[in-house]
VEXZANU-470694 format. One record per residue (C-alpha): residue number from 1; y, z, x; residue in one letter. Coordinates in Angstrom, 2 decimals, always signed. Example, Ala and Ser with C-alpha at 12.3 -4.5 7.8 and 13.67 -1.06 7.14 Angstrom:
BEGIN
+-----+---------+---------+---------+------+
! seq !      yy !      zz !      xx ! type !
+-----+---------+---------+---------+------+
!   1 !   -4.50 !   +7.80 !  +12.30 !    a !
!   2 !   -1.06 !   +7.14 !  +13.67 !    s !
+-----+---------+---------+---------+------+
//
This chain:
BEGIN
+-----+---------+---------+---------+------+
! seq !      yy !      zz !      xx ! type !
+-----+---------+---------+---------+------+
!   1 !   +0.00 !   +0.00 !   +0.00 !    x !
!   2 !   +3.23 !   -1.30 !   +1.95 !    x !
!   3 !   +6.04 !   +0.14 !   -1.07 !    x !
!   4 !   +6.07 !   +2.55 !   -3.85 !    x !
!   5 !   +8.72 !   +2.64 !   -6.37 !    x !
!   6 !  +10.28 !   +5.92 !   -7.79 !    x !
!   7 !  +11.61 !   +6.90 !  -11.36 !    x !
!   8 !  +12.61 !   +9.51 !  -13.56 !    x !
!   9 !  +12.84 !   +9.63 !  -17.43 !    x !
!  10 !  +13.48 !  +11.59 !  -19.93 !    x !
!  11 !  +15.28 !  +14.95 !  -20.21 !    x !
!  12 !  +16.15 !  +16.35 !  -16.71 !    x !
!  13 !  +14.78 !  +18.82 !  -15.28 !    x !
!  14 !  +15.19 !  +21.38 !  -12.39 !    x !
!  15 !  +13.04 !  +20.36 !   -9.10 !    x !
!  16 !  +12.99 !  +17.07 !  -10.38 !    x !
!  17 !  +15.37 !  +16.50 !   -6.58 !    x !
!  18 !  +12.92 !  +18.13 !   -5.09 !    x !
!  19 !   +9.49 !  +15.78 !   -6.63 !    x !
!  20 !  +11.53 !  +12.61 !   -4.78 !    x !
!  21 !  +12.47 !  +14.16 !   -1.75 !    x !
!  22 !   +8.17 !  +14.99 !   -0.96 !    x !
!  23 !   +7.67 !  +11.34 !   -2.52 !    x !
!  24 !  +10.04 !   +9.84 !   -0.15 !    x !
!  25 !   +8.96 !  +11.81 !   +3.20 !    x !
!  26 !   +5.63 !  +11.82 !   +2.32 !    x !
!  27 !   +5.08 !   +7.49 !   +1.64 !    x !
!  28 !   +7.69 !   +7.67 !   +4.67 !    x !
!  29 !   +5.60 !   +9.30 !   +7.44 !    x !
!  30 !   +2.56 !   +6.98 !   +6.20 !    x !
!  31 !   +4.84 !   +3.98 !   +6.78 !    x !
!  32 !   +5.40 !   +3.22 !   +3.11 !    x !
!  33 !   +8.95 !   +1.30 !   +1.12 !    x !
!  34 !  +10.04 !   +3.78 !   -1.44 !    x !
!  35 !  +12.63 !   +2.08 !   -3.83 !    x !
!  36 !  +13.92 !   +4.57 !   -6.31 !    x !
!  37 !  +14.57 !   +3.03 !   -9.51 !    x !
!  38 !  +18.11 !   +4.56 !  -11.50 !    x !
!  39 !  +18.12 !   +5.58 !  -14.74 !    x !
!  40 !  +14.26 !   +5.72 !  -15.67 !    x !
!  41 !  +12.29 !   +3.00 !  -17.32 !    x !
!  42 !  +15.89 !   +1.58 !  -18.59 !    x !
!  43 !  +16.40 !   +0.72 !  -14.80 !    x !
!  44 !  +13.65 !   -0.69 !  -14.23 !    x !
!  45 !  +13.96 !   -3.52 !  -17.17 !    x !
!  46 !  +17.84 !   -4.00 !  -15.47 !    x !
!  47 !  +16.19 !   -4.02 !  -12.58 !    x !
!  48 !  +18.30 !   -0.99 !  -11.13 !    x !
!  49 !  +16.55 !   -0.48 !   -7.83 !    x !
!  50 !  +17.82 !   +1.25 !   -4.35 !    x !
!  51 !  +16.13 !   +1.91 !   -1.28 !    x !
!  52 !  +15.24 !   +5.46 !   -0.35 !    x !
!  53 !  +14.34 !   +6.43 !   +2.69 !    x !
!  54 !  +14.14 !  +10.17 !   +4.49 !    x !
!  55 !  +17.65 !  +10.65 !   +5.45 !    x !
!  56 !  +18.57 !   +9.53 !   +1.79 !    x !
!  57 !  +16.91 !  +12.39 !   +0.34 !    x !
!  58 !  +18.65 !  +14.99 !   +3.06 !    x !
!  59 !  +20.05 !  +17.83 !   +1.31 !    x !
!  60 !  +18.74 !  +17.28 !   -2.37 !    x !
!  61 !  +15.72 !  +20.00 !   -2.34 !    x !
!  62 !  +18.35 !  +22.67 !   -3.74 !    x !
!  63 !  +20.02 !  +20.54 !   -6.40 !    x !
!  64 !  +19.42 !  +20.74 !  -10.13 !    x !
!  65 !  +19.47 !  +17.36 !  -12.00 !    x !
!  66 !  +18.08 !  +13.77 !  -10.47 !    x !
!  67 !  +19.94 !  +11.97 !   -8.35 !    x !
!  68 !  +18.24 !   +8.79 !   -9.16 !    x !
!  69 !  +19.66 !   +9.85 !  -13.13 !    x !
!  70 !  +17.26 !   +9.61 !  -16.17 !    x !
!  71 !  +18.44 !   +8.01 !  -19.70 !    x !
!  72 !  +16.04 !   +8.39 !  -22.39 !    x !
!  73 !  +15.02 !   +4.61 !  -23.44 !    x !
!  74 !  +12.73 !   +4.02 !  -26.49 !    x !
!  75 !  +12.68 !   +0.63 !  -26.41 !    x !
!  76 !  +10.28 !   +0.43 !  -23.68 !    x !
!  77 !   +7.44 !   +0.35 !  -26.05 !    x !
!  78 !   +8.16 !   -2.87 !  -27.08 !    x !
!  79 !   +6.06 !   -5.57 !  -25.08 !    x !
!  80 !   +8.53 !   -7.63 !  -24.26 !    x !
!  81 !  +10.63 !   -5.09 !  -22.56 !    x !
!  82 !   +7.26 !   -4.18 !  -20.38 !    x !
!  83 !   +6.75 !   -7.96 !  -19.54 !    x !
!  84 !  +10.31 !   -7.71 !  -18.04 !    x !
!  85 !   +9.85 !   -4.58 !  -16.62 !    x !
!  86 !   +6.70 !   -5.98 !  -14.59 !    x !
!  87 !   +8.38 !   -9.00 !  -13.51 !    x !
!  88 !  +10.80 !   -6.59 !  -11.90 !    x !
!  89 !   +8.03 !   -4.60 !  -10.34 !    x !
!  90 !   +6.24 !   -7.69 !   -8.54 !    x !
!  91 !   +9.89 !   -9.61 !   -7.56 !    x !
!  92 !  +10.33 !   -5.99 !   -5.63 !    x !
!  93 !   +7.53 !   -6.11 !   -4.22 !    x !
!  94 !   +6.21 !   -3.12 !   -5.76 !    x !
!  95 !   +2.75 !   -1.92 !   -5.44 !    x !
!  96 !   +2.70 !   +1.66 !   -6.63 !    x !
!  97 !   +5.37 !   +3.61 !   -8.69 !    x !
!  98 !   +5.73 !   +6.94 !   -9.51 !    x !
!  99 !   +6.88 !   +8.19 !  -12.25 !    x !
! 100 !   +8.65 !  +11.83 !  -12.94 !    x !
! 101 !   +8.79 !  +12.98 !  -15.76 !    x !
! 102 !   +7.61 !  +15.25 !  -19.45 !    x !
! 103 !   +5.38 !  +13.85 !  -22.20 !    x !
! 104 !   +6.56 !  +11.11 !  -23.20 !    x !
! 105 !   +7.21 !  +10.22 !  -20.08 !    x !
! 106 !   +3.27 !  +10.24 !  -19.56 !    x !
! 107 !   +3.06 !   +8.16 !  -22.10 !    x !
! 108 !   +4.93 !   +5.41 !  -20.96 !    x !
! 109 !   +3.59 !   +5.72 !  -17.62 !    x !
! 110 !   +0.42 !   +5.05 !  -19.24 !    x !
! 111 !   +0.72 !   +2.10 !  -21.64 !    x !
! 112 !   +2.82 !   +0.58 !  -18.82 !    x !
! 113 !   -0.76 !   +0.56 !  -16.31 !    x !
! 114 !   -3.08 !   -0.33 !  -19.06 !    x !
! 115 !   -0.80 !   -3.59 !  -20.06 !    x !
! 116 !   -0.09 !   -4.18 !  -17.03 !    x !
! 117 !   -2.91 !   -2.67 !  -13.60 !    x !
! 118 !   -0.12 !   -1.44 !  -11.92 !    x !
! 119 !   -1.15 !   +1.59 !  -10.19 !    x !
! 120 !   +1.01 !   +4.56 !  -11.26 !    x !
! 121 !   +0.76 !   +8.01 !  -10.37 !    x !
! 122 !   +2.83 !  +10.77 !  -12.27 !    x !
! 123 !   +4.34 !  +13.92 !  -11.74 !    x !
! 124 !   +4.76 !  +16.44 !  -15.05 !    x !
! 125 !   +8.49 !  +17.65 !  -15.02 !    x !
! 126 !   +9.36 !  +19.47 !  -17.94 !    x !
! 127 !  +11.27 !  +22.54 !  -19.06 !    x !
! 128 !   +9.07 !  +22.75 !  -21.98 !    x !
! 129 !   +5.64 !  +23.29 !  -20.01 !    x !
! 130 !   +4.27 !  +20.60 !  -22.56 !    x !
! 131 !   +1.63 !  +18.56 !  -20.39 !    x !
! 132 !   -1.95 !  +18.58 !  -20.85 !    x !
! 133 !   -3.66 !  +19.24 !  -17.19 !    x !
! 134 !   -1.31 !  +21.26 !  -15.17 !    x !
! 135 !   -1.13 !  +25.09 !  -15.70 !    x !
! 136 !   +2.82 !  +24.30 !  -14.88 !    x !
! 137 !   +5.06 !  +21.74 !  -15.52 !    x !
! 138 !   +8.06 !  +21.23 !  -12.60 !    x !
! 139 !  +11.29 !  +23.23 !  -13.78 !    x !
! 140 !   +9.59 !  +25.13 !  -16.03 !    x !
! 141 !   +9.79 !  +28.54 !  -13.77 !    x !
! 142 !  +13.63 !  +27.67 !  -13.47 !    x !
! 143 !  +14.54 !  +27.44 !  -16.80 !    x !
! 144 !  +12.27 !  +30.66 !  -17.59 !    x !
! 145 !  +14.73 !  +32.27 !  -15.31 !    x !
! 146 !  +17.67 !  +30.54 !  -16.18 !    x !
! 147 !  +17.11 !  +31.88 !  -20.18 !    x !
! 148 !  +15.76 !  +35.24 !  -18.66 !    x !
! 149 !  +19.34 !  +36.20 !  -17.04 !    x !
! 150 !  +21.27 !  +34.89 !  -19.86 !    x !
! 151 !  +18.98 !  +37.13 !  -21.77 !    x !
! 152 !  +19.26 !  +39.92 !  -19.80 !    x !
! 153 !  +22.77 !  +40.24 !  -20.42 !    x !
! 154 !  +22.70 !  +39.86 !  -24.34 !    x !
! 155 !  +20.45 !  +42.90 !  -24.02 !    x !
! 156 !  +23.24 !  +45.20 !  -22.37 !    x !
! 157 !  +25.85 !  +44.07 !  -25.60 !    x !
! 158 !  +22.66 !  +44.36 !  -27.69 !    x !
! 159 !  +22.03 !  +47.85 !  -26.38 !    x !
! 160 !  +25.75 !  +48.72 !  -26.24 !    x !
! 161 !  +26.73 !  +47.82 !  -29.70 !    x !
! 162 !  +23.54 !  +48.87 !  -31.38 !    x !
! 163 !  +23.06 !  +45.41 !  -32.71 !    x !
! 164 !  +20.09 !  +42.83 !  -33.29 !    x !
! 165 !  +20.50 !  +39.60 !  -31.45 !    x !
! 166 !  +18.87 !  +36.34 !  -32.30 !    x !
! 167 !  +19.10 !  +34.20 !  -29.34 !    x !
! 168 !  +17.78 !  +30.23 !  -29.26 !    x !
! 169 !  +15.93 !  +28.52 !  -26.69 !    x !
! 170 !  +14.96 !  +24.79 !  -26.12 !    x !
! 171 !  +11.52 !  +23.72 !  -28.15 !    x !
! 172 !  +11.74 !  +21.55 !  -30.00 !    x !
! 173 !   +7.94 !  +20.62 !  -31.08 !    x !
! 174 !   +6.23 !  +23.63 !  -28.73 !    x !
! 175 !   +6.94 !  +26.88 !  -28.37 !    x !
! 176 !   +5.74 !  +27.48 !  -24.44 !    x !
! 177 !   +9.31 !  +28.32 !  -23.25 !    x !
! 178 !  +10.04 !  +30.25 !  -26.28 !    x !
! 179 !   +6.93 !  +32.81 !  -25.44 !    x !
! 180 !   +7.18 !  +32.73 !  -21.72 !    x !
! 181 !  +10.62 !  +34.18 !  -21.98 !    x !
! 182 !   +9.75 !  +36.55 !  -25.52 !    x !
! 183 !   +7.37 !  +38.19 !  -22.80 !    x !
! 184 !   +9.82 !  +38.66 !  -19.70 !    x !
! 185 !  +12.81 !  +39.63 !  -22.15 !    x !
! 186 !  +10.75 !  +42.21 !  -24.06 !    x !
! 187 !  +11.41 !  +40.71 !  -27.09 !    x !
! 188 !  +10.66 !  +42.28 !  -30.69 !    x !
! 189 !  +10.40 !  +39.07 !  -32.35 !    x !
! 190 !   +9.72 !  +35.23 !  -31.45 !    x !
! 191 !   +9.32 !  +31.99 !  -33.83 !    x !
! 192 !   +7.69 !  +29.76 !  -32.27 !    x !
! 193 !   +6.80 !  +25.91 !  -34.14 !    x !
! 194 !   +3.22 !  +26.68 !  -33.50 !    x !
! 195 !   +3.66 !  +30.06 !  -35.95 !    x !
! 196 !   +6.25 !  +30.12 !  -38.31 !    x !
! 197 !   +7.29 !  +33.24 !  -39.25 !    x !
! 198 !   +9.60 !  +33.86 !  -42.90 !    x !
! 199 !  +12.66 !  +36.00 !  -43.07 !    x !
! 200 !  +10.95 !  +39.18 !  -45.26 !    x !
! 201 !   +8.51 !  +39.06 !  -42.21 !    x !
! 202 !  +11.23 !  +38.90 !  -39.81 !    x !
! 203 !  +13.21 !  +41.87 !  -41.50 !    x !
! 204 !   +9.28 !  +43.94 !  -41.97 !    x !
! 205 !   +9.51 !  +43.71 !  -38.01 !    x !
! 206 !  +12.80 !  +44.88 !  -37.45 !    x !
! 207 !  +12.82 !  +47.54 !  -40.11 !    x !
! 208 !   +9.44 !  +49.08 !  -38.71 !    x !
! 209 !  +11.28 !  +48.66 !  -35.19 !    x !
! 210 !  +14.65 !  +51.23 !  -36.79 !    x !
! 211 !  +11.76 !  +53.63 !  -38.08 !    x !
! 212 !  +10.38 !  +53.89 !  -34.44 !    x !
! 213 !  +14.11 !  +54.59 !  -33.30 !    x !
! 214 !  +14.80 !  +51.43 !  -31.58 !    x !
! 215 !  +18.73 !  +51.13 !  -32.16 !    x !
! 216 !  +18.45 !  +47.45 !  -30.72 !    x !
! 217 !  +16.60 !  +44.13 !  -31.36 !    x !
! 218 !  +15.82 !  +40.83 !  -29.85 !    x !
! 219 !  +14.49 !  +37.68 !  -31.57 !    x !
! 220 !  +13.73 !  +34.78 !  -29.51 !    x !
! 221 !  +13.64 !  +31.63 !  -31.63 !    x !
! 222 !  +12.48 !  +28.10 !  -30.32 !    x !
! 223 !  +14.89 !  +25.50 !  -31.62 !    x !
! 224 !  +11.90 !  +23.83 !  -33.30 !    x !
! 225 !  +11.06 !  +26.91 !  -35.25 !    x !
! 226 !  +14.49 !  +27.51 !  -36.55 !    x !
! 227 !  +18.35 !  +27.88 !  -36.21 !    x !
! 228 !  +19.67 !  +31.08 !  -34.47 !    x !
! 229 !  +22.70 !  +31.06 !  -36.96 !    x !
! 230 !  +20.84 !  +30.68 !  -39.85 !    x !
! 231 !  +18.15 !  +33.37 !  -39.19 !    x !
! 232 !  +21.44 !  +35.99 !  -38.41 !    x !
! 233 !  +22.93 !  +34.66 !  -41.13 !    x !
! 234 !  +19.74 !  +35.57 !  -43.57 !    x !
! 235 !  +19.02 !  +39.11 !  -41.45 !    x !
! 236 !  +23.00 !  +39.95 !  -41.73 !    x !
! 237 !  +22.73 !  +39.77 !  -45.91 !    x !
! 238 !  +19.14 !  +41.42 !  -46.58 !    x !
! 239 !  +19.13 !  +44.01 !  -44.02 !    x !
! 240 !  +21.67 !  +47.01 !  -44.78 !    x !
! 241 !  +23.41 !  +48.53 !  -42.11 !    x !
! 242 !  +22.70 !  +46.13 !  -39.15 !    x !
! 243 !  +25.07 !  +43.96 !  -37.38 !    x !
! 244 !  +23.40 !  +41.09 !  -36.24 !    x !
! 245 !  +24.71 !  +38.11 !  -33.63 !    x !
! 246 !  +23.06 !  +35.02 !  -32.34 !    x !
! 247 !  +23.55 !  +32.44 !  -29.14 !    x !
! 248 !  +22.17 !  +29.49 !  -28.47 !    x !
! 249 !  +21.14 !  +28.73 !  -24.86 !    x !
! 250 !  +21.38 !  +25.09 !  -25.45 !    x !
! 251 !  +21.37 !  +22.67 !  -22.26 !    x !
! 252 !  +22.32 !  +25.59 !  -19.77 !    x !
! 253 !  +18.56 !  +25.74 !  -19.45 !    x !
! 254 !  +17.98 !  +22.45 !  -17.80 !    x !
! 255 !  +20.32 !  +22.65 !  -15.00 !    x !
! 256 !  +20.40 !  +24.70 !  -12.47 !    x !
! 257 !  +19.22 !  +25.34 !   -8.79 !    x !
! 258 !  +15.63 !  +25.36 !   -8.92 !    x !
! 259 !  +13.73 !  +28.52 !   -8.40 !    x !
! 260 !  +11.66 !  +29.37 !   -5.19 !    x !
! 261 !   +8.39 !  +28.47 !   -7.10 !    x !
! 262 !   +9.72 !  +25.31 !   -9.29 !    x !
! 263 !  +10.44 !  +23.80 !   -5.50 !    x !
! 264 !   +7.38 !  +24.49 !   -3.96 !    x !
! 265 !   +5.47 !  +22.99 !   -6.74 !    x !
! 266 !   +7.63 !  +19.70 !   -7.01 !    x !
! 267 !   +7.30 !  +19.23 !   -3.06 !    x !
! 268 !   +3.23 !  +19.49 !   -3.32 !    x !
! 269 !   +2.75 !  +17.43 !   -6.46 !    x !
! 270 !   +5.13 !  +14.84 !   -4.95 !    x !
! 271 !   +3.12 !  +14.78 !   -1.67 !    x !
! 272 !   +0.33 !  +14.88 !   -3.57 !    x !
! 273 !   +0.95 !  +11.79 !   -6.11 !    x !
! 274 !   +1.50 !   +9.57 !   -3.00 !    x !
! 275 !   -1.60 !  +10.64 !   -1.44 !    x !
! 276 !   -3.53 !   +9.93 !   -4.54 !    x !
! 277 !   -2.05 !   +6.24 !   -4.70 !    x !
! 278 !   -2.88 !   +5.48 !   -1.09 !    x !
! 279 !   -6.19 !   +6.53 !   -1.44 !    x !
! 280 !   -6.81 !   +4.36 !   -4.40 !    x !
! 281 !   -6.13 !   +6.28 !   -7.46 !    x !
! 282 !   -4.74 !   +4.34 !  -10.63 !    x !
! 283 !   -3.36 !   +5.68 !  -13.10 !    x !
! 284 !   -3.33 !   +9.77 !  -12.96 !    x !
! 285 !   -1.17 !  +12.89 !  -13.08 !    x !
! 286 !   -0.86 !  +15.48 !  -10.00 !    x !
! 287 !   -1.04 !  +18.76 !  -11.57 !    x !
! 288 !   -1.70 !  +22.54 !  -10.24 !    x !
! 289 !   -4.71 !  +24.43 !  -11.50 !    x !
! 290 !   -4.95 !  +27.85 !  -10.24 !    x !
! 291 !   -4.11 !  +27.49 !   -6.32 !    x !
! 292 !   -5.57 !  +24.11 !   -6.38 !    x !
! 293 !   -4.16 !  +20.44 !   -7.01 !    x !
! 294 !   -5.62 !  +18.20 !   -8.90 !    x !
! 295 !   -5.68 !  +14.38 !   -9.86 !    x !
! 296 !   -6.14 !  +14.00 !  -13.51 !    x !
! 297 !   -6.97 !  +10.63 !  -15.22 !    x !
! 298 !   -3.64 !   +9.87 !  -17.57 !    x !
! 299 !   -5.73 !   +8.77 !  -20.25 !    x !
! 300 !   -6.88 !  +12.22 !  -20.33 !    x !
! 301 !   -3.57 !  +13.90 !  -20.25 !    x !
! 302 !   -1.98 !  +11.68 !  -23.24 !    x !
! 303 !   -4.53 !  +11.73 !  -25.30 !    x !
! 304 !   -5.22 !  +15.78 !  -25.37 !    x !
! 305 !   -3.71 !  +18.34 !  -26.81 !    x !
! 306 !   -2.61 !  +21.76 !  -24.80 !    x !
! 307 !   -3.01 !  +25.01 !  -27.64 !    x !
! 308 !   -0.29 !  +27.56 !  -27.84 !    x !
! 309 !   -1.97 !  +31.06 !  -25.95 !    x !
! 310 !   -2.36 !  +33.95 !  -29.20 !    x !
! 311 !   -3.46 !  +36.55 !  -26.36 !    x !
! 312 !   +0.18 !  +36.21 !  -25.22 !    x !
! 313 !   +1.57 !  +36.24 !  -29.22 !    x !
! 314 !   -0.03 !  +39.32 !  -29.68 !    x !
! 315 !   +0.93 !  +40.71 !  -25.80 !    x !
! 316 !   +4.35 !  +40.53 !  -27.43 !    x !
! 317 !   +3.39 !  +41.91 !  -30.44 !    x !
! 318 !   +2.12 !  +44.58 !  -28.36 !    x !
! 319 !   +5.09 !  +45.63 !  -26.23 !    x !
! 320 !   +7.16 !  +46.12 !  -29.31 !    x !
! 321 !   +6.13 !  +49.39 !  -30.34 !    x !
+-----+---------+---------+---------+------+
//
């Protein structure tokens, strides 16, 4: 394999720098091209291609975002957009591409080798921890974090002012983020998409919570699973004697410099993806399981299903006595 081409698509996420920096120095001490390709899939059918090389990708390990951008580009599924697309790939001289990236992402990645051979390896980068065959999706650990100390600080007004907070994180169709941070927060209360919760059994929570003495509460709510403003709203008129506030996170939890662990997991699935297209691999995912990498056949990964975890429902269940 003489060049390998680079992309990212969809919604940004942190360590997503960090994926094309081990992509780059990787194919580069084998003796490999890397092109990136700008703005995703959309770049590749305007045929919106730079050359990368290690020097290019000095200084990028720390930054949150993608420098080769990402624009979210439906029309891809059409064929005749792909036909384009691969004329683009072979007039570059293409023989590999990479692709960064969440679920649909994956997706694209996929129908884009089986219409077309060309070998494609991708890298799961998503704040929403969404892929089937990686334990953990790049950037998820950051934003984790990034909501965590937000958090953290709604819990000192929370505290402060006696009051129940209702605070809304990204989710829209799973509710991974929503739980990871319900458990690190110590949450009373999170809705989730995967188990929908109704106000009276919202309120039965928090009133059993003011019988145990807690003079605070905090409901984490996936956006998917409802509106923070709403769910105040509904608490605020049906519960006596509470004051109750919300905040939505919103987009604060995709930037951001990526944590210690989101880097170190970008940097070996990145090496890792190029590796796996050198040796012959065609169309699979580099994902972590346990300590381990692993190569897992796309087809796989887009056509399964990952299941919410009830052991960690009920661990916050648990920790809300």
């Amino acid at each position: 394999m003489k060049k390998i081409g680079i992309l990212t698509s969809g919604g940004d996420a942190p360590g997503m720098n960090c994926a094309i920096r081990a992509v780059v120095r990787t194919a580069s001490g084998m003796g490999i091209d890397v092109v990136g390709i700008r703005r995703g899939f959309l770049g590749l059918y305007e045929k919106d291609i730079v050359s990368l090389n290690a020097r290019s990708v000095s200084g990028i390990i720390n930054r949150g975002g993608t420098i080769l951008r990402t624009i979210r580009f439906p029309e891809f599924k059409q064929m005749d957009v792909q036909k384009v697309c691969f004329k683009n790939i072979q007039d570059a001289g293409i023989e590999g591409l990479v692709v960064i990236g969440g679920d649909g992402s994956s997706r694209g990645a996929h129908a884009f080798y089986s219409h077309f051979n060309v070998p494609v390896g991708f890298i799961p980068a998503s704040i929403d921890n969404d892929v089937y065959g990686t334990e953990q999706t790049v950037g998820f650990d950051t934003a984790v974090n990034t909501a965590l100390e937000a958090i953290d600080k709604i819990r000192d007004t929370a505290t402060s002012h006696e009051r129940i907070f209702v605070v809304e994180v990204m989710g829209r169709e799973h509710g991974f983020l929503a739980l990871e941070v319900a458990i690190a927060a110590g949450a009373e209360v999170v809705l989730i998409p995967e188990r929908p919760l109704t106000i009276q059994q919202i309120i039965g929570i928090l009133e059993t919570d003011r019988m145990r003495g807690k003079i605070s509460s905090l409901i984490v709510v996936a956006e998917g699973a409802g509106k923070a403003h709403l769910i105040a709203g509904e608490i605020n008129k049906r519960m006596a004697g509470v004051e109750v506030r919300y905040c939505v996170l919103g987009y604060i939890q995709r930037g951001g410099i990526p944590t210690y662990q989101t880097r170190c997991l970008a940097t070996i699935l990145g090496s890792e993806v190029v590796k796996g297209l050198v040796e012959g691999e065609k169309c699979f995912m580099a994902g972590i399981s346990g300590t381990k990498t692993v190569r897992v056949d796309l087809e796989k990964v887009v056509s399964s299903k990952i299941e919410i975890s009830e052991e960690k429902i009920k661990l916050v269940e648990a920790m809300a006595i």
